[in-house]
C-alpha positions as CSV (number, residue, x, y, z in Angstrom):
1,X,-32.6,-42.6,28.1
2,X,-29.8,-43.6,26.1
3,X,-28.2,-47.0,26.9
4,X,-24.7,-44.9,27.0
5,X,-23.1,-44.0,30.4
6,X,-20.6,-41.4,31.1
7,X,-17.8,-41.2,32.4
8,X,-18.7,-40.3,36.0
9,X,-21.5,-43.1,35.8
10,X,-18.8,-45.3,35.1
11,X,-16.7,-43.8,37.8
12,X,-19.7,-43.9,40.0
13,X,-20.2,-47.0,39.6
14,X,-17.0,-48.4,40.0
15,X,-16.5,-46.9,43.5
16,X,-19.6,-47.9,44.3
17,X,-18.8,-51.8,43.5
18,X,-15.2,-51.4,45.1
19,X,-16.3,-49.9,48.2
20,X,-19.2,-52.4,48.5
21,X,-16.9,-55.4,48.1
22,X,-14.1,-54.2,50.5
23,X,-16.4,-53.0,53.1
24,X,-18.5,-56.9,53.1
25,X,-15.2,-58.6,52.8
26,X,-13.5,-56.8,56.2
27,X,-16.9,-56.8,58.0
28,X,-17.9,-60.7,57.4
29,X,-14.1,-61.3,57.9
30,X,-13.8,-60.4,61.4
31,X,-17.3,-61.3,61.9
32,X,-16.0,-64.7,61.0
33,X,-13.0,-64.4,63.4
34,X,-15.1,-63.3,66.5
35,X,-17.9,-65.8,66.1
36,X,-17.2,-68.9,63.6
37,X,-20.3,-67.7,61.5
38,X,-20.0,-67.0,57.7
39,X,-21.6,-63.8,56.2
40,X,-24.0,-66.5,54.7
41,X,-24.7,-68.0,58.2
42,X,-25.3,-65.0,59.2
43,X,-27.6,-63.5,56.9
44,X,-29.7,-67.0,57.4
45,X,-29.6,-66.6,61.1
46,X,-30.8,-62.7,61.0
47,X,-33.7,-63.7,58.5
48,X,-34.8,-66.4,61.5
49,X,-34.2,-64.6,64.6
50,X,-37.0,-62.1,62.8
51,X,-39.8,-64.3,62.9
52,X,-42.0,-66.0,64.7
53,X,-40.8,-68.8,66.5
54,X,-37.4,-68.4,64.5
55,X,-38.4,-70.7,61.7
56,X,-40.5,-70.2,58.2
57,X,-40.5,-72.2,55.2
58,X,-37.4,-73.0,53.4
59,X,-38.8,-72.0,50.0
60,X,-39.7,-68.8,51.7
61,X,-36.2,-68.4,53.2
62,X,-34.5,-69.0,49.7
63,X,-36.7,-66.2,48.3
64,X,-36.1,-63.3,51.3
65,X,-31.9,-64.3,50.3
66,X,-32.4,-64.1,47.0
67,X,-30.9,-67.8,46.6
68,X,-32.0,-70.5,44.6
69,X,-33.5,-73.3,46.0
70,X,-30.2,-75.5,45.5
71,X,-27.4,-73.1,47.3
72,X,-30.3,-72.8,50.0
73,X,-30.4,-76.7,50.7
74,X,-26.7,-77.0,50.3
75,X,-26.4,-74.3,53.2
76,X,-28.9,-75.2,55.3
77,X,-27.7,-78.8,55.3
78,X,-24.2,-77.4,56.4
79,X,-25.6,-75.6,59.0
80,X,-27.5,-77.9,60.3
81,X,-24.6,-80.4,61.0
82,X,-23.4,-77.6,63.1
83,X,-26.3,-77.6,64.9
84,X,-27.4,-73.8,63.8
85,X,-30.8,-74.8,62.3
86,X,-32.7,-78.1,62.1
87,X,-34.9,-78.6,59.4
88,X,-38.4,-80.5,60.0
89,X,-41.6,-80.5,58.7
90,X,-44.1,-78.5,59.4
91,X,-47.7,-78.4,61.1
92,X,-51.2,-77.1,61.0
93,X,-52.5,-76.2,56.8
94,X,-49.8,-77.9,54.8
95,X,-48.0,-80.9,56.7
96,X,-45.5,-81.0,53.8
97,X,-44.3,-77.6,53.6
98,X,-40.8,-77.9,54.9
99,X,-39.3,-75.9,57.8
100,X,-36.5,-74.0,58.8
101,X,-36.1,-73.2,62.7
102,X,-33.1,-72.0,64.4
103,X,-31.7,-73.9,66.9
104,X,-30.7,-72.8,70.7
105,X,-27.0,-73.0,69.9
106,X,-27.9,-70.9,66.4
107,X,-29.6,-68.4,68.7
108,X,-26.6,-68.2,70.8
109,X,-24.2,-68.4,67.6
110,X,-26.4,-65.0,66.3
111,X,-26.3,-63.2,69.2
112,X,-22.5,-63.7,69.8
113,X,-21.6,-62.3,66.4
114,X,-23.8,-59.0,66.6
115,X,-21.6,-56.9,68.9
116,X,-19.0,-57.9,66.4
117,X,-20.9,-57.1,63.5
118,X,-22.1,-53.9,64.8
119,X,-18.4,-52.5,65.6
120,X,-17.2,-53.7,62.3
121,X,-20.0,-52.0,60.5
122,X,-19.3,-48.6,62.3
123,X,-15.4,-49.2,62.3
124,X,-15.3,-49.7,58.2
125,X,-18.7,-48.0,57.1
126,X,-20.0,-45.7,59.5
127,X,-17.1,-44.0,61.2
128,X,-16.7,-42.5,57.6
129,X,-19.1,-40.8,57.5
130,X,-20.3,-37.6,59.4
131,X,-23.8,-36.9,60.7
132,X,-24.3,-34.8,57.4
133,X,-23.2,-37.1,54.8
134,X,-25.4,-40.1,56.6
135,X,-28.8,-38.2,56.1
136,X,-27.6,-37.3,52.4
137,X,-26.6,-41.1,51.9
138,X,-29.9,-42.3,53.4
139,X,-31.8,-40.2,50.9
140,X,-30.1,-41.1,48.3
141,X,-29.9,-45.4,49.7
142,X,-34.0,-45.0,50.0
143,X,-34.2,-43.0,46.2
144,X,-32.2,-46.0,44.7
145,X,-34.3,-49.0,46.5
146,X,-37.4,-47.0,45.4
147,X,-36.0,-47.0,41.6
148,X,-35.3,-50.5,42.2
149,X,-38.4,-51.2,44.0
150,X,-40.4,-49.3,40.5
151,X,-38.5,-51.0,38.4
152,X,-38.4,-54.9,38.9
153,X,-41.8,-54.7,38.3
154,X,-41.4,-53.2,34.6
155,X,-39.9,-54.4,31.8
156,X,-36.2,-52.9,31.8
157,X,-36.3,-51.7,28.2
158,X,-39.3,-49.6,29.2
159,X,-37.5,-48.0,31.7
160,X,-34.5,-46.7,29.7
């Protein structure tokens, strides 16, 4: 494939990064407004309320964001002097390994904010959409993650 796009891959993509933007900026904003969390809070907070006892590794939290280990410290320290997540060591195979755990007020912080996340999601994403044009986007969501899935695993100049 030629390293060339067209004009409607061009166009494609530009809607594509607009739309992305606009719709993550209005739904962390009011997000923001209803509960005090950021979008990064947040995201920290859903990757913790999904495991067992709410708390994993840090190094293994940096890698499920996607974050270097840095913006992941710098983070987790401001959370924790709100009191969202404390930060210990942990217990049982490797004693040094350290942890992340979400606090009781975190856990009450996360809960608060998912009514509001949920109706901004539908409000600036979902309600724009018809039953239809959800199942098409779905395929089509599932078809990209499976390309990028493939792909991160190959050298990219194979691939074109």
């Amino acid at each position: 494939m030629s390293e060339r796009t067209t004009a409607q891959q061009r166009r494609v993509w530009q809607n594509f990064l607009v739309l992305s933007e606009s719709v993550s900026r209005e739904t962390v904003r009011e997000m923001q407004e209803a509960s005090g969390l950021s979008g990064p809070d947040f995201t920290v907070l859903a990757h913790l309320s999904g495991v067992e006892d709410r708390a994993m590794r840090s190094t293994d939290l940096a890698c499920a964001l996607g974050w270097d280990t840095s913006r992941t410290s710098h983070h987790l320290r401001r959370m924790e002097q709100r009191d969202l997540i404390r930060r210990c060591r942990g217990t049982g195979g490797d004693g040094r390994a350290a942890l992340v755990a979400m606090t009781d007020d975190g856990l009450a912080a996360y809960r608060r904010a998912l009514g509001p996340h949920f109706r901004s999601i539908k409000h600036w994403f979902l309600d724009g959409l018809d039953g239809d044009q959800l199942d098409r986007l779905d395929a089509i969501l599932a078809s990209l993650q499976h390309h990028l899935d493939r792909t991160r695993t190959t050298d990219p100049k194979e691939t074109s």
